[in-house]
Structure formats: C-alpha cells, structure tokens
C-alpha positions in Angstrom: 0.0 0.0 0.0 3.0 2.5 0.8 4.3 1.7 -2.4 1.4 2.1 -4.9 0.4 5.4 -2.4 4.1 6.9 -3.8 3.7 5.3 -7.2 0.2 6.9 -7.5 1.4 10.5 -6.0 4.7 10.2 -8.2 2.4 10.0 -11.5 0.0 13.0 -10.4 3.0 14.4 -9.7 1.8 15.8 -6.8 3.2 16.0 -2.8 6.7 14.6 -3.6 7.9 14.7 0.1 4.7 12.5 0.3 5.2 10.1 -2.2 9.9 9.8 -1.4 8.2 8.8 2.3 5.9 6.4 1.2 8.5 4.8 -1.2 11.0 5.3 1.8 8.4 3.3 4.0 7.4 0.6 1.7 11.5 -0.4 1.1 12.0 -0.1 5.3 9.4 -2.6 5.3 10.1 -5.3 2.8 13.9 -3.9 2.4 14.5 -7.0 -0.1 11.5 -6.9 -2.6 12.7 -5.4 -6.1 10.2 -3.6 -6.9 9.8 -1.3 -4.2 13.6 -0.5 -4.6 13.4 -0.3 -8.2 10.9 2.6 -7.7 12.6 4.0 -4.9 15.9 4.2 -6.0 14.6 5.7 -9.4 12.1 8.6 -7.8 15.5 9.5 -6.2 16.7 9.7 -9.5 13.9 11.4 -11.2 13.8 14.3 -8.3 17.5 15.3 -8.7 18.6 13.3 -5.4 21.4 11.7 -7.0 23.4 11.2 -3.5 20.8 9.7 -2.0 20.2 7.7 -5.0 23.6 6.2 -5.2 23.0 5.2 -1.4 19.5 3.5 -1.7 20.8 1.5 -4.5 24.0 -0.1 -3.0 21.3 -0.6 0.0 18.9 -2.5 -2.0 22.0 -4.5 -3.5 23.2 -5.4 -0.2 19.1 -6.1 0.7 18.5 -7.7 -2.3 21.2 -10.0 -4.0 24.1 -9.2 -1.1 26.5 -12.0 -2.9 25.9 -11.3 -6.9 24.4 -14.8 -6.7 20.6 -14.3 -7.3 21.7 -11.9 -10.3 24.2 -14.3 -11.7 21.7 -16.8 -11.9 18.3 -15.7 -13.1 17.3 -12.7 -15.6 14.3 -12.0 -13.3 15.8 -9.7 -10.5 17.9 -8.1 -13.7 14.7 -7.5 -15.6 12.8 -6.0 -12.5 15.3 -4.1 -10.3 18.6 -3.4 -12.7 16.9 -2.6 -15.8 15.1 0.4 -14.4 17.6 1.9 -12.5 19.3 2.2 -15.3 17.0 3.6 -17.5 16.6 6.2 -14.6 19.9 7.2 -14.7 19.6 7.4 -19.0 16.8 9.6 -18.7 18.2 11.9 -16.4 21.0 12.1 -18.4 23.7 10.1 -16.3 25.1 7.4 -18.9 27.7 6.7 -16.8 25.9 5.5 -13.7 23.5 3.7 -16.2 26.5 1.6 -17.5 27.8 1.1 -14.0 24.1 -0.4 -13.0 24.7 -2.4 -16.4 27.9 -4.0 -15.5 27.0 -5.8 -12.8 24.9 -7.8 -14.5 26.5 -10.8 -16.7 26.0 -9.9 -21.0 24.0 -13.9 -20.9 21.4 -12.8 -18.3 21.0 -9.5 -20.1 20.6 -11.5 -23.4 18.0 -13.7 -20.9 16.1 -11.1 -20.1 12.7 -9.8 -21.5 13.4 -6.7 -21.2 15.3 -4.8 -23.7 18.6 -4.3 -22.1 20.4 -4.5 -25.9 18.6 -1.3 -26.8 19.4 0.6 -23.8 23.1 -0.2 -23.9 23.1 1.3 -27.3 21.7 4.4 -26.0 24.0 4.2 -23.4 27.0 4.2 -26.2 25.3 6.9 -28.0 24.9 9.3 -25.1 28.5 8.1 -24.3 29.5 8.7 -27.9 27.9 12.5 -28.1 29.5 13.5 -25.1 32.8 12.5 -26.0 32.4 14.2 -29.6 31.2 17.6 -27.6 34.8 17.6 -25.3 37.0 16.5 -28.8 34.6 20.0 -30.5 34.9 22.1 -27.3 38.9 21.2 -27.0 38.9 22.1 -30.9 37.7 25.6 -30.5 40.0 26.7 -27.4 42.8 28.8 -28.4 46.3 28.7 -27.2 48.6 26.4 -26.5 48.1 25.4 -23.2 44.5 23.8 -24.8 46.5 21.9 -27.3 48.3 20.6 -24.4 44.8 19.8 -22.2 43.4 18.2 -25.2 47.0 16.0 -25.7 46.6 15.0 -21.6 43.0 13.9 -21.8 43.6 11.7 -25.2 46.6 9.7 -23.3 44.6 9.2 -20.6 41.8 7.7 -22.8 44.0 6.0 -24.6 45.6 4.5 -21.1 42.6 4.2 -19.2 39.7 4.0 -21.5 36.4 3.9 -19.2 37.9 7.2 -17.3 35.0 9.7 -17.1 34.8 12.6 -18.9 36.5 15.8 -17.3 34.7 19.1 -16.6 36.8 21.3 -18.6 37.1 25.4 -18.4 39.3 27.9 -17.5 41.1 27.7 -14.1 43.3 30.2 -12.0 45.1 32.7 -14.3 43.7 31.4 -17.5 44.6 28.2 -17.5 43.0 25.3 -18.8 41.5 23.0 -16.6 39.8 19.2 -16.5 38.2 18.7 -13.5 37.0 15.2 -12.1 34.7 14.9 -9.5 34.2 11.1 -8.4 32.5 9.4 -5.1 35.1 10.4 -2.8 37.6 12.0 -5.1 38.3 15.4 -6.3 40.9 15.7 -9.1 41.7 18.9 -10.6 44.3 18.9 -13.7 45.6 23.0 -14.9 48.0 23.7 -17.7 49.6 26.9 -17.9 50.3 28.2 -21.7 53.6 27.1 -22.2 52.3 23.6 -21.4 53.3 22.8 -17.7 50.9 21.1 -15.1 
C-alpha cells in the first residue's frame, strides 16, 4: 500500500515529500522486494537526489542480491530491479551511472532477459559517444597552446585508461585550462599553464 500510495502521487505528480516517504516506507518494510527498490531508488533519480540515490541502490544490492548470486543466476531480479535503474539514470541524463548499473549484471542474463537491455546499452554508447564528440569540439575551439596541451593530456589518458569519465573542462586560475573530475570520494583537478606545464 505505501508503495502504490508513492507510485500513484509520483504520477499525479503531486506532494513529492509525500510520495519519497511512502516509497521510503514501503522499502523499510520489505527492504529486499525489487520492486519497491526499483521505484525508490529511481524517484530518487527522477527528483535530482542523486546522492541519496547512489546510497539507496547499494542498500537494495546489499538487501536484495548481497552476494551477486541471485543476479548471476536468473534474468528475473535483472529485468525487475537493474533494468530500471538504469534507465533512470539514461533519462536523467547520467550514462555513466546507467553503464555502471549495467555492468553488474552478466552480458547472458541480459541477453535472458525480456526486457530490452540491448537497446538501452546502445543508448547508453550513444549518449557516451555525443559527449565524447562535444569535449573533442569544445577542446577544438579553445585557443592557445596550453588547450593543445589539455586536449593532448586527456587523449593519453583515454588511450591508457579508456572507461575514465569525462573531465569538466574550463578555464582555471590565471587562464589556464582545466579538466576537472569529481568522483564518489575524489576530487581531481588537472591545470596547464600556456607554455604547457601542469
């Protein structure tokens, strides 16, 4: 009942502290069902909680398959707990986490599954795929050398560490360029000045 309450308030859109309690409720109460976490995690999502997104989902892992086993096994808990937390992430915009939510599940249980986790990793390389092609147009139009240099840094560390995410780049203390990474638990912060030093 807490959950269809949330699911029902979520799709009037209406009282969203409402419906995130009643979704919050319904997970405290049955912490290891798949659906309720599935909707959870992705109203997180959908309401631009990310933080508290990336927490309720390694909660309903640890709730729901702790060992990797039931996921490694079946398609079912792929098709109705990884699949739309994934597609959360996509819509919102967040490839990356949806590729991370992705990987944990084996390519023969996606293949398994009815639901259709093919299409969405090709979305997933497309959104990947644009992005990339917006830094390599962005780098293209910075003048000066110290860009040429930035753009030279970021393709050796593709090239040496291909799933790295994409920087943040702009211009840092005294006109410098900068790629910027900000990770769970990591800040990294890369400048070069114009005649090419870090």
């Amino acid at each position: 009942s807490h959950h269809y309450a949330g699911w029902n308030l979520e799709k009037a859109k209406r009282a969203p502290e409402l419906s995130r309690e009643h979704y919050a409720q319904a997970v405290t109460l049955a912490p290891d069902n798949p659906w309720w976490n599935a909707r959870f995690v992705g109203f997180l999502i959908h309401s631009g909680q990310r933080a508290e997104a990336r927490s309720a989902w390694r909660r309903a892992l640890q709730a729901v398959d702790p060992d990797g086993t039931a996921t490694a096994r079946s398609a079912w808990l792929a098709s109705h707990l990884h699949y739309w937390v994934a597609e959360a992430w996509l819509e919102v915009g967040h490839w990356r986490e949806a590729q991370r939510v992705m990987q944990g599940i084996p390519a023969e249980i996606r293949a398994r599954s009815h639901r259709p986790f093919k299409e969405l990793l090709a979305r997933v390389e497309r959104a990947e795929s644009e992005e990339r092609t917006r830094l390599a147009e962005w780098f293209a139009a910075q003048p000066g050398p110290s860009w040429d240099t930035a753009e030279a840094l970021w393709a050796e560390l593709v090239r040496r560490m291909p799933s790295l995410p994409l920087p943040a780049a702009g211009v840092g203390e005294d006109s410098r360029a900068q790629l910027a990474w900000s990770l769970p638990g990591l800040y990294v912060e890369i400048e070069v000045d114009e005649g090419g030093q870090l």
